[in-house]
N, C-alpha and C positions, 0 to 999 in steps of 0.2 A: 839252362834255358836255351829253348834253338834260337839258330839265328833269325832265322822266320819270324820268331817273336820280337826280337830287337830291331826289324824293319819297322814294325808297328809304332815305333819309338815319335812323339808329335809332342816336344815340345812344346811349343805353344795352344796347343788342346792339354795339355796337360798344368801348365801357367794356367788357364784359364778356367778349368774345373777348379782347382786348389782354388783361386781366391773367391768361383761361386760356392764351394761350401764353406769359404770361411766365414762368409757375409751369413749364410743361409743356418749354419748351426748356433750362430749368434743371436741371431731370429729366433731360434727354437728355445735356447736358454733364457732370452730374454719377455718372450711371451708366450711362450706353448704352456696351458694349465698342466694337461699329463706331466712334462717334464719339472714343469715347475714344484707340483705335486711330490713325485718321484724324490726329487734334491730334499723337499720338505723332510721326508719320510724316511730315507738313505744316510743322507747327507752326502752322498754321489753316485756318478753315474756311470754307466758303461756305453760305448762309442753302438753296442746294437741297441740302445733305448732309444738314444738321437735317432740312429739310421733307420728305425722303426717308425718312428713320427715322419717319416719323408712322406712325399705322393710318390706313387709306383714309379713314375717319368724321372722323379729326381732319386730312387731308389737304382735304375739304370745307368743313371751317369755316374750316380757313386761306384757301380761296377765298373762300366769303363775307367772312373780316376783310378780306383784300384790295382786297377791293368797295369795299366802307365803308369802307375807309383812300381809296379813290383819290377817294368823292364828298367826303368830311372834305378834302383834300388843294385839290379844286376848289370847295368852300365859302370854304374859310382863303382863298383865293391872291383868289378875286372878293370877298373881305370885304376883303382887304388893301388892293387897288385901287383899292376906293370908300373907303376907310379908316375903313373898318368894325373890329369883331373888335379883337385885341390883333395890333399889328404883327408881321412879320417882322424877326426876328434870329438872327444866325448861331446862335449858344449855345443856345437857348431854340427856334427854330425858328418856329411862328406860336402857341405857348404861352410863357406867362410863371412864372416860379419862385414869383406870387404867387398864382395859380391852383391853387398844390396846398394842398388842405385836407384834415380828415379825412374830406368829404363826397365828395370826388371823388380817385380814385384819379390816379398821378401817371402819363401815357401815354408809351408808348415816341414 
């Protein structure tokens, strides 16, 4: 990844996509008929059925979260390396279960 991309890095636009899709795919699982449908029929889903029920507007910020999950993703992994950041673990992933406060929302 260049560094030009890792400038792009905005925490708190990134905190704050994460928990509008979490509220928002919650929404889709728990009233959208398509999906609901889908689960009937499947018995489950894939993340492009949800992302497919979006409106176009909330189909662009899931690009943008995307973004910002993939430089967060190549932050964690060169922090981890130099052994920086909170290690990598299976369960926890490169966050830790003592990182969730009232201050900071808990990230998918």
């Amino acid at each position: 990844m260049d560094s030009k991309d890792l400038e792009d890095w905005d925490e708190a636009r990134y905190l704050e996509l994460n928990s509008y899709f979490r509220v928002r795919i919650q929404i889709l699982l728990d009233a959208d008929p398509h999906i609901k449908q889908l689960m009937e029929e499947q018995q489950s889903l894939q993340l492009s059925d949800l992302i497919n029920q979006l409106s176009v507007e909330d189909q662009q910020l899931w690009h943008e979260f995307l973004q910002l999950d993939s430089i967060k993703l190549h932050i964690d992994m060169r922090n981890h390396l130099e052994g920086k950041g909170t290690p990598y673990n299976p369960r926890d992933g490169f966050a830790s279960s003592d990182d969730e406060d009232e201050d900071r929302p808990h990230v998918w």
